[in-house]
C-alpha positions as CSV (number, residue, x, y, z in Angstrom):
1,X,41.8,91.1,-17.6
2,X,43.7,87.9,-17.1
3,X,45.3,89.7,-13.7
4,X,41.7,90.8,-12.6
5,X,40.2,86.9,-13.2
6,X,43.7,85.4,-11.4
7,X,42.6,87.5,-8.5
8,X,38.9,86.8,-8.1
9,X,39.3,83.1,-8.4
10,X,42.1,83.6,-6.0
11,X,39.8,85.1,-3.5
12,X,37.0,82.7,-4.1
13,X,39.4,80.0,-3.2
14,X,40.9,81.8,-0.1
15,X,37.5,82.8,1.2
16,X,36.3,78.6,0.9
17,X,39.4,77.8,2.3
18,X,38.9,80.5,5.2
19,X,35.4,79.2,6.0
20,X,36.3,75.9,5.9
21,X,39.5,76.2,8.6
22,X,36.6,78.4,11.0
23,X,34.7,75.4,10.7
24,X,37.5,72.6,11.6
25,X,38.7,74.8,14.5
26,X,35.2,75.5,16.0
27,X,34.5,71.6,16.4
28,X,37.9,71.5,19.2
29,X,35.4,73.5,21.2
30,X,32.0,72.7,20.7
31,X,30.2,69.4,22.0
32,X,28.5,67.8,19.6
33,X,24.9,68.6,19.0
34,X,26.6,72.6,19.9
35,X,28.6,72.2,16.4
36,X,25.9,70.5,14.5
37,X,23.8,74.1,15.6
38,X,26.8,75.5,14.3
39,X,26.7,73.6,10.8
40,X,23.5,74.8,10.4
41,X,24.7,78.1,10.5
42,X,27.8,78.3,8.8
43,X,25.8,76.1,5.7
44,X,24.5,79.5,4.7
45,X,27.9,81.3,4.5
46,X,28.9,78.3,2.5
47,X,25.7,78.1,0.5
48,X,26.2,81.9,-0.6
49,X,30.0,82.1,-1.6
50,X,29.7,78.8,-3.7
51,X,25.9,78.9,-4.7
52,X,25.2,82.6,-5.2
53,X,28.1,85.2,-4.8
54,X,30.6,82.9,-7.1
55,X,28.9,82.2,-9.8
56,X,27.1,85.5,-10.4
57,X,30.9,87.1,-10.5
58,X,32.2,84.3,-13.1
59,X,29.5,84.6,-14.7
60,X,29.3,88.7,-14.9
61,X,32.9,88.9,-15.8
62,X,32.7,86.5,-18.9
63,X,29.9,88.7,-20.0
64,X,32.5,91.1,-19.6
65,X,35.0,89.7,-21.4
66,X,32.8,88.4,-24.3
67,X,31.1,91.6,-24.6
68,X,34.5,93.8,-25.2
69,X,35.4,90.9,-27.6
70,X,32.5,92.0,-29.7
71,X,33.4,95.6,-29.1
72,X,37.0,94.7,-30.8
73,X,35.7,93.1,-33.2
74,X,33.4,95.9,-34.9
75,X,36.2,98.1,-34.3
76,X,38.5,96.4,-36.3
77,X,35.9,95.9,-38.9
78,X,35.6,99.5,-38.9
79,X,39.4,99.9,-39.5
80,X,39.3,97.4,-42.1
81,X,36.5,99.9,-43.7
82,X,38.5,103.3,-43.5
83,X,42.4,101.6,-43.9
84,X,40.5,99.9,-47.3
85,X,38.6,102.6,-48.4
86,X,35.7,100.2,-48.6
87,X,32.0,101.4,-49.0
88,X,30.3,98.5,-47.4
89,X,29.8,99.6,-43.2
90,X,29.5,97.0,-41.2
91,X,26.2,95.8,-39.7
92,X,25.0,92.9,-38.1
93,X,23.6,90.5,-40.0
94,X,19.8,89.2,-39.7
95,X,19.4,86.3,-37.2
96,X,23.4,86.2,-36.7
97,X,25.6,87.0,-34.1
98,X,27.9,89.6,-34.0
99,X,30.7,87.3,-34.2
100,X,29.4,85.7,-37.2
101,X,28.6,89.1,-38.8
102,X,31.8,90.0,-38.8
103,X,33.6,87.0,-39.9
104,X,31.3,87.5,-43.0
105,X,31.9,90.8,-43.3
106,X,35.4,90.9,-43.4
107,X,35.5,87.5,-45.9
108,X,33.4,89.6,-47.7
109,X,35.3,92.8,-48.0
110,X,38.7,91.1,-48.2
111,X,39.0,87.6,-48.9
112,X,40.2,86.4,-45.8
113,X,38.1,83.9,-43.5
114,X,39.2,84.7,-40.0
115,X,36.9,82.0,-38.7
116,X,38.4,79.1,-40.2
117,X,41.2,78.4,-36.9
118,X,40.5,75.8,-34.8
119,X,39.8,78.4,-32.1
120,X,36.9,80.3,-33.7
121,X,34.4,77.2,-33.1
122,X,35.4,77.5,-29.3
123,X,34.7,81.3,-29.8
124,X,31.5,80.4,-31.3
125,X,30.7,78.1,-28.3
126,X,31.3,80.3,-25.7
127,X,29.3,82.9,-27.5
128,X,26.2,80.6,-27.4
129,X,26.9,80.3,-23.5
130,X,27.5,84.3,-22.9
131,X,24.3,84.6,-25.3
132,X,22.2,82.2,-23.0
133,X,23.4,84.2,-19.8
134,X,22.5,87.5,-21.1
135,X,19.2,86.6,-22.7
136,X,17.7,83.6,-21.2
137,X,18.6,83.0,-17.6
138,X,21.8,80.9,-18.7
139,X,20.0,78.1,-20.1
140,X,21.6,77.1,-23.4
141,X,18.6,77.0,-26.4
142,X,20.1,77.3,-29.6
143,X,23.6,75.3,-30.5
144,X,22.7,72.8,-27.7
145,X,24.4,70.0,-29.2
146,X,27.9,71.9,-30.0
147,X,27.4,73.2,-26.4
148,X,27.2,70.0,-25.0
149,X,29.8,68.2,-26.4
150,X,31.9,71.6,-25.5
151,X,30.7,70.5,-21.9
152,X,31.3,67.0,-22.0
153,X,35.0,67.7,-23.0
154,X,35.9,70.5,-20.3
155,X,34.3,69.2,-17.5
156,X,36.9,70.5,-15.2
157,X,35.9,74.1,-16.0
158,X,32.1,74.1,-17.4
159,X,28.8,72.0,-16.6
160,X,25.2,71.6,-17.0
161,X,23.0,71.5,-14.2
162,X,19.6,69.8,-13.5
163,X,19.4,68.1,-16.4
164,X,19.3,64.6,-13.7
165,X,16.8,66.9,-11.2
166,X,15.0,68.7,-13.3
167,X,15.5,70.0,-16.6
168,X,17.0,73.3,-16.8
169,X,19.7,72.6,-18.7
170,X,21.7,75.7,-17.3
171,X,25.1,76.1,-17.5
172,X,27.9,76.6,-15.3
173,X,31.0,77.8,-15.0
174,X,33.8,76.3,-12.9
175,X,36.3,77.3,-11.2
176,X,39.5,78.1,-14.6
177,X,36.9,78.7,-17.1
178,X,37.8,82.4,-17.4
179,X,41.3,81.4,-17.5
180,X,40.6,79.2,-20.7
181,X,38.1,81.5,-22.3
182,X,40.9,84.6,-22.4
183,X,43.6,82.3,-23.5
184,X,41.2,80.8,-26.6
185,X,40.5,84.6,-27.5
186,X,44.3,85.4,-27.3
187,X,45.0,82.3,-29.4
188,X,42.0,82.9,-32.1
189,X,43.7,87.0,-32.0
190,X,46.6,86.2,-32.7
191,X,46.2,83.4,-35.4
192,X,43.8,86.1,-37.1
193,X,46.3,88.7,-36.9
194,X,48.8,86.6,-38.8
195,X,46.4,86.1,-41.4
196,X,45.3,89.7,-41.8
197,X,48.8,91.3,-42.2
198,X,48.2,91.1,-46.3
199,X,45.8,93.6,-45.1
200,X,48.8,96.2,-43.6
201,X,45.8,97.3,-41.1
């Protein structure tokens, strides 16, 4: 996955960069009011890459990602089930997410909080954000506070839009956001791993 998201952003880059130099170079050849036609043009290549084609891949992929997190997850709640010889199945949990039904679930059935790293409330977090692209257009609802301060401290890589326009409050994710989201999951798996090895799963 890591390989696939070094790649894309890779090629969004390249493709900005690209557009950019065809830009530069046309203006050597062009009188003025020929490359401000131009411009005009070429705003729409630009306006798609960065305003549309971008964005709906980041965005797809850390649906992506998120969603086989939430895959593992179950699974390993299953195996906890079957390795245990536990009677409780798993399900999820009235007005809960999947990733806090499991973190219950296996507290429940073992003893052991996996959600108590420092990682699992950036999990939580970035949860909220996949749930708000999935279900409502991207625009955060529930958690807005914890997503917001989440915002205001990784600018870099996440932001809110229109809330200066107009209030949409939607979010957005920057360039290294997908980056930072697999290498909080592989930090959160692998803290959780160390403390389920009690287990022997």
């Amino acid at each position: 996955m890591r390989e696939y998201v070094t790649r894309m952003e890779g090629f969004f880059r390249s493709q900005k960069a690209h557009l950019e130099n065809v830009v530069k170079t046309q203006k050597e050849h062009m009188t003025e009011e020929q490359y401000d036609q131009y411009l005009e043009i070429m705003s729409d290549d630009f306006w798609l890459l960065n305003s549309k084609f971008t964005p709906l891949m980041r965005e797809s992929t850390f649906v992506a990602i998120m969603s086989l997190l939430e895959v593992e997850l179950v699974g390993l709640c299953h195996m906890i089930k079957r390795q245990k010889h536990i009677s409780a199945t798993f399900t999820k949990l009235p007005r809960a997410t999947t990733l806090e039904s499991v973190r219950e679930y296996i507290k429940q059935q073992t003893g052991i909080n996996v959600g108590v790293q420092p990682t699992w409330k950036t999990m939580d977090t970035l949860n909220t954000i996949r749930n708000a692209l999935v279900h409502n257009d991207g625009r955060i609802k529930g958690k807005k506070n914890q997503v917001n301060g989440y915002v205001r401290r990784n600018r870099k890589i996440v932001g809110i839009y229109g809330k200066r326009r107009f209030p949409s409050d939607r979010i957005e994710l920057k360039d290294g956001f997908l980056e930072y989201t697999i290498d909080i999951l592989i930090k959160w798996s692998n803290a959780a791993h160390r403390r389920l090895e009690p287990l022997h799963i």
